[in-house]
N, C-alpha and C positions, 0 to 999 in steps of 0.2 A: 692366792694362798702363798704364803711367806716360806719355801725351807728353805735351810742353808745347803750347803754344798757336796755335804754328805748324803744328807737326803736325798739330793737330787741322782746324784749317781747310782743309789741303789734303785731307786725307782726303775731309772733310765734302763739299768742293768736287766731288771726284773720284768721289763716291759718288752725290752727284745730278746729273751729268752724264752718268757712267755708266746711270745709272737713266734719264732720261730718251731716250739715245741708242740705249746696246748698242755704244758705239765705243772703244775707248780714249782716253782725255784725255792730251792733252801738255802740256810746261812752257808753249810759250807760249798757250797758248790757256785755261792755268789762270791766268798771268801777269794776262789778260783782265779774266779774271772774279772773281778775290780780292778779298773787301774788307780785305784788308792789303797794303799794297806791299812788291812781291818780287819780284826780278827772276828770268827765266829760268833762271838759271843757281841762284838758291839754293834754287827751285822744286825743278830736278834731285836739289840736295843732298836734298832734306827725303823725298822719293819715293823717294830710294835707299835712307834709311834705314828709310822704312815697308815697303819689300820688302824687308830686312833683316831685321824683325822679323814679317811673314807677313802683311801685312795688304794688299801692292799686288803683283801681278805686272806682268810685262812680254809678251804673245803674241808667239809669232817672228814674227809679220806688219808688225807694227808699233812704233815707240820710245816711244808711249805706253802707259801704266798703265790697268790694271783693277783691280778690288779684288779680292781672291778671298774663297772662302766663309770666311773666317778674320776677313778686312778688313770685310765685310756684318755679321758676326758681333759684333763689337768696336764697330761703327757703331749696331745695333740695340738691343743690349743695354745699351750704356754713354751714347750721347753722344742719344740720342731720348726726352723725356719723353713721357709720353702729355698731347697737345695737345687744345686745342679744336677741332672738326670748324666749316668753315665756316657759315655760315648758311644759304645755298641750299642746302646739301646735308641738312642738319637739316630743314629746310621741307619737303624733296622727301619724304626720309624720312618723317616724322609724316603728311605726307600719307597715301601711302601706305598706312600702317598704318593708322591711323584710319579709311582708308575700307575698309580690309577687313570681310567683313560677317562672320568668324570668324576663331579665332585658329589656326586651319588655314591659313585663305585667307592670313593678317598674315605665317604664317612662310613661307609662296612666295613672297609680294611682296616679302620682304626675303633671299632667296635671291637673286633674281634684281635686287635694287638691288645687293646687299652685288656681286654680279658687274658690274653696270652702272659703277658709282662707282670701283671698284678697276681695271677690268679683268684682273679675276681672274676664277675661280670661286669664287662664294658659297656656303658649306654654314650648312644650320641645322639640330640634330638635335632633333627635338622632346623636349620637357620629361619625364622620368619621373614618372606618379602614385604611386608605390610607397607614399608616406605617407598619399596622399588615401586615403578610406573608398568601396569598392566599390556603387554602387546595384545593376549590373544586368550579365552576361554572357550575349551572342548570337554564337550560331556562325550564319553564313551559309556554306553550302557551295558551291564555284564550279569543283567539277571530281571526278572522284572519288578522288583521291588530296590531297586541300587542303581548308582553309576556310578563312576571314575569322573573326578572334575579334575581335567589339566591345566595348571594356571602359567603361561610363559610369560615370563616379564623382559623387559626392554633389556634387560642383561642379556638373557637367554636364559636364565634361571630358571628351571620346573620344580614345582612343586603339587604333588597328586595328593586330593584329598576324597575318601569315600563321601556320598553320600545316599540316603536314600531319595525314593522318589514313588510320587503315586504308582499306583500298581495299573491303575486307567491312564495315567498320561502314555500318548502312544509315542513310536520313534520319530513318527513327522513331527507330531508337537514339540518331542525336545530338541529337533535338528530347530525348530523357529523358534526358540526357545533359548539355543544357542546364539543361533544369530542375534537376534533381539539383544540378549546382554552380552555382546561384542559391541554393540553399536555403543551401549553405556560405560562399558569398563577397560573399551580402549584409547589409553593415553590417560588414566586415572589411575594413582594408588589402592589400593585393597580399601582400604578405610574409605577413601573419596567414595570409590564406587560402591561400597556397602551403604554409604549413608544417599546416594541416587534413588539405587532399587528399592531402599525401602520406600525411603518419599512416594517411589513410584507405585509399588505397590500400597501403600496405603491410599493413592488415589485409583488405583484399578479392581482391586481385591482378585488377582486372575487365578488361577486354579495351582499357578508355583506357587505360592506364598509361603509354604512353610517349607520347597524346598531351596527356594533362596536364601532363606533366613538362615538354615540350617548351613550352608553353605558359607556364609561368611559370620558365623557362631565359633565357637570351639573346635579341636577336632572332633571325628566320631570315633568310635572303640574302635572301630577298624582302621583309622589314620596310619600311613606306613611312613611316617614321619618319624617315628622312633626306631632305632637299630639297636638290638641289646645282643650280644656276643658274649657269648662263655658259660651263659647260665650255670650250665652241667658242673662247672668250676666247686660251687657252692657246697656239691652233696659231700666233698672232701673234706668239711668241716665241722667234726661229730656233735659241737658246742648246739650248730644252728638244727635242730631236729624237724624230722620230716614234716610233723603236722605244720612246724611256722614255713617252711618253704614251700610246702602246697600253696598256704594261702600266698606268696610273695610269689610264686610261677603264675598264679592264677594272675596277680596284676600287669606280670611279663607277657601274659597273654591278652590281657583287653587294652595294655598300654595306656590307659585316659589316665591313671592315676597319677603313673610315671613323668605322661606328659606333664600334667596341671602343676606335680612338683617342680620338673625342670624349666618349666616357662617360667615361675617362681625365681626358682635363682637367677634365672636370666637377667633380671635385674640386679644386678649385686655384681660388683665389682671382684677381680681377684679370686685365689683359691676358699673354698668351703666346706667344710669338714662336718658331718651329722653323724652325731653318736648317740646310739639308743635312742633312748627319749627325747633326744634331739631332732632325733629321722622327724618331717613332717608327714611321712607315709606310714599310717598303722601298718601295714602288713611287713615294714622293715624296723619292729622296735629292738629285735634283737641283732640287728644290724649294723655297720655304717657306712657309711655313702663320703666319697670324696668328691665333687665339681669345682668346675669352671667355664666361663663363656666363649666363646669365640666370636669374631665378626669380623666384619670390614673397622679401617682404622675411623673410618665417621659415624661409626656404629648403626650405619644406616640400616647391614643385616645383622642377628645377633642367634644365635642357636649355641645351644650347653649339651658337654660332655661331662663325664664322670666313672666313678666304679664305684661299684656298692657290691660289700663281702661280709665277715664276721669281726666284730670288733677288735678281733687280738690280730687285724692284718699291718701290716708291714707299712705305716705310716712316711714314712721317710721316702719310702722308694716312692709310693701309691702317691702323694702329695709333688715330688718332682714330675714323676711320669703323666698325672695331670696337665699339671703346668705348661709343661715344655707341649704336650697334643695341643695344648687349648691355641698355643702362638704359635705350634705350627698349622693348625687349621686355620688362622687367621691369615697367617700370610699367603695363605694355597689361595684364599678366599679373595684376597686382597689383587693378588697378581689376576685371577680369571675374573674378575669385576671391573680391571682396572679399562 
């Protein structure tokens, strides 16, 4: 979309006062605050024509402008480079991380900054080993229909995934059961050795079958692979009403959705901005969602961070504050890999 430069200012104007308030902005109180002189009245003009072309509405409660998810959209995408993150918050961060005593611990504390700093909710979904080379697989059993699979890879890298399991299979059979796929999956990639045990089992057909599969499938709802920090952030936001945050807590609590979205971006390069009907998650249409990846620099592991809040949040800061987490989890990642 083409405006000139007046447009653009009032937008810009109307978008961070908006962001900061939640109220609608009038001419003269934009009049105020422009750093171009304009009077009230050409103010009116310039706002009637960005609600002309969908980027400002008007509430029947009031003569001033909102931006709508159109206006956010045109704001985010077009007129916001990815900036430099202040210094205190850089400082906070590194902190932080650095004093994590693992890179477990690093990506909680940065769940719960990325929510602090934003006031959003922070997600971070941890890194896939799928390329690292497998050392060692422990099932720990924690009920009799579940386990704990711990997967350590030649890094030292852990990654726990639920799953379940016959409610007959007893604890002898999974301790040989353990063993047995230690014999297949050590000194092979996740991928290598998913593509073994199947072969295998489709020439045994033994009584794991479907908890093998399930094992190197997807996560399950219970995957504690995902860290989301801040939630509670959210209820401060009177735009987002309860009934859409039920449904949006209820996906903070099974996480598959969150995941399936975030392994999504995973591939994609650089910061990514989801507004409304942009979000790929129905239960964030009235939302938006900032990410970014992190990894090792061969991208050999790759896991995505982000914030997801109310569409009138604070783009500029949320979109650095991204950025600068995504490379410094990469470098944390980078140095303990190395």
């Amino acid at each position: 979309m083409d405006l000139n430069e007046r447009s653009i200012q009032v937008l810009n104007e109307i978008v961070d006062m908006y962001t900061r308030t939640g109220q609608p902005v009038g001419s003269k109180t934009l009049a105020e605050n422009l750093p171009m002189a304009l009077s009230p009245a050409s103010i009116r003009n310039v706002m009637a024509e960005l609600e002309g072309r969908g980027l400002l509405m008007s509430p029947h409660t009031s003569a001033g402008r909102i931006p709508t998810e159109e206006g956010f959209r045109f704001f985010a995408h077009g007129l916001v480079e990815v900036g430099d993150l202040n210094t205190r918050l850089k400082d906070e961060l590194k902190r932080r991380v650095d004093g994590a005593g693992s890179f477990d611990v690093a990506m909680q504390e940065v769940s719960r900054t990325l929510a602090q700093m934003s006031s959003c909710a922070g997600l971070v979904l941890a890194p896939r080993y799928n390329d690292a080379t497998l050392r060692q697989v422990e099932f720990i059993r924690l009920g009799a229909d579940k386990a704990l699979v711990v997967l350590v890879s030649d890094t030292g890298a852990v990654e726990n995934r639920m799953i379940p399991v016959p409610p007959s299979l007893t604890d002898a059979e999974l301790r040989t059961a353990c063993a047995e796929l230690n014999q297949v999956v050590k000194g092979k990639t996740l991928a290598a050795a998913r593509e073994q045990i199947i072969k295998t089992l489709r020439e045994k057909k033994s009584a794991l079958d479907s908890m093998m599969n399930t094992l190197f499938d997807a996560p399950s709802p219970n995957d504690t692979a995902l860290m989301v920090g801040g939630s509670q952030n959210l209820f401060s936001y009177p735009e987002l009403v309860r009934e859409r945050l039920h449904g949006l807590f209820e996906v903070f609590e099974e996480k598959r959705l969150l995941i399936g979205l975030l392994d999504q971006v995973r591939e994609s390069e650089g910061v990514k901005v989801f507004i409304g009907a942009e979000c790929p998650l129905e239960a964030a249409r009235d939302c938006a969602m900032i990410t970014a990846t992190y990894g090792t620099t061969d991208k050999r592991v790759v896991g995505t961070l982000g914030v997801i809040g109310p569409i009138r949040m604070d783009y500029r800061q949320s979109i650095a504050l991204v950025d600068y987490t995504a490379r410094l989890l990469s470098r944390v990642l980078d140095d303990r890999l190395a």
